[in-house]
N, C-alpha and C positions, 0 to 999 in steps of 0.2 A: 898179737898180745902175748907178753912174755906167760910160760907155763904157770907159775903164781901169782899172779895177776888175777888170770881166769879159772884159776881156782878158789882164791877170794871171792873174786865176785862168785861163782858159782855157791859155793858156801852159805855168803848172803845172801841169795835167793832163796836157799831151799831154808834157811831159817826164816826167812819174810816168808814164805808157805807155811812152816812149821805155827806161826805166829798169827795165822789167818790175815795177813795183810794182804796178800796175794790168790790168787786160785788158778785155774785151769785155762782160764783164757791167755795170763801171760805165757804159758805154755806153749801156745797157738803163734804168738807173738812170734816167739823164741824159731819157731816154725819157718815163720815166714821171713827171718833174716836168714836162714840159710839159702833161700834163693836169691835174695837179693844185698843194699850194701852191707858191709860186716859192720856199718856202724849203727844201724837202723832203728836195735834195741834204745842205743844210746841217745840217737835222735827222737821215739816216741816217747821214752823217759822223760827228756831234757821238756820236750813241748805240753805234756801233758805236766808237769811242776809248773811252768810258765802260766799255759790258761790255769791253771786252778787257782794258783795263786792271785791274777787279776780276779775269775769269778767270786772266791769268798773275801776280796776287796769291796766289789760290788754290792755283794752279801749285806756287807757289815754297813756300808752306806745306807742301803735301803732300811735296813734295819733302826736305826741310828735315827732315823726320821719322826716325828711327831707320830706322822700318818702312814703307816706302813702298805705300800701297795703290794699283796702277797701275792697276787697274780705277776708281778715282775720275779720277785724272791723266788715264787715256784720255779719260774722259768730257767733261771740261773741255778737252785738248785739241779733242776731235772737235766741239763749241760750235762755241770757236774758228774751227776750218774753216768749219764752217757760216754764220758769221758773216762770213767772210772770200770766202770762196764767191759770196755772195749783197750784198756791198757790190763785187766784183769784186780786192780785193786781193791780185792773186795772189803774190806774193812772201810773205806771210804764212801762204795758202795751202799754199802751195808745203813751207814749213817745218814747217806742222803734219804734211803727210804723213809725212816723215821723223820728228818724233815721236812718232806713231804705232805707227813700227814700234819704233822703242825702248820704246814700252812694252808692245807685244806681246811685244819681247824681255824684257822688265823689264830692262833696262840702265841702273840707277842712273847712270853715266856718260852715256852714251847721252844718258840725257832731261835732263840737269844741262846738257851739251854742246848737246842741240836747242832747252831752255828761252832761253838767251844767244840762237840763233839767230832764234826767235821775238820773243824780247823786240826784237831790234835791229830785224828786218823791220818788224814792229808798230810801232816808235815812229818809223821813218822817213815808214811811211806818214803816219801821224796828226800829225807833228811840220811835214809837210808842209802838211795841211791846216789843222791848228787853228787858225793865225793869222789864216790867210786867214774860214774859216768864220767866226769872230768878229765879223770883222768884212761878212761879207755877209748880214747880217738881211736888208737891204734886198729888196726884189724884184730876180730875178736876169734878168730876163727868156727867155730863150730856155733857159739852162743854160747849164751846162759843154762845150763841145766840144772833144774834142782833134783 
């Protein structure tokens, strides 16, 4: 990837940290493409936008329904997390928790209200990266550092 390129993106990352969208685990990420392909970042990126995006479809379905069965919503949300967790997204994170407990509550309100929150976190994350990921097929060299 050309030197300004991955300096951009480098950039954006540590402002996605600065921003709390991010934490310590994308760090780990960034880790583990140096052992392996140099596109890896932009592969776990690209996949984790894709399920999210289908999950809070899901979301919003269940939701959407007269009779809301929160035990499925939990379930999709708790993905979510995990999914979020584990790409280091903590802002997204952060959000499912709070959903969480609205559907422990079953608080149709609640999770209507968390759903927005999720939805915004989520596509700032991702809105941030996709452009970028797009275009760095290329070898990245080193990663991401913020």
């Amino acid at each position: 990837m050309a030197a300004p390129m991955l300096n951009q993106l480098n950039t954006l990352v540590a402002n996605m940290f600065a921003a709390g969208l991010l934490d310590d685990q994308f760090q780990e990420l960034q880790m583990l493409q140096e052992g392996s392909a140099p596109d890896f970042i932009v592969k776990v990126v690209t996949l984790f936008c894709e399920d999210g995006e289908r999950i809070i479809g899901e979301i919003a379905k269940l939701l959407d329904k007269p009779c809301v069965d929160y035990d499925k919503v939990s379930g999709f949300v708790l993905e979510l997390k995990g999914s979020s967790a584990c790409i280091g997204a903590q802002r997204v994170k952060n959000s499912c928790i709070q959903f969480h407990q609205c559907c422990q509550e079953k608080s149709r309100d609640g999770c209507l209200n968390s759903l927005d929150s999720v939805r915004n976190d989520f596509y700032d994350v991702c809105s941030m990266f996709m452009p970028h990921a797009s275009g760095a097929a290329e070898p990245a060299g080193p990663g991401l550092n913020p």
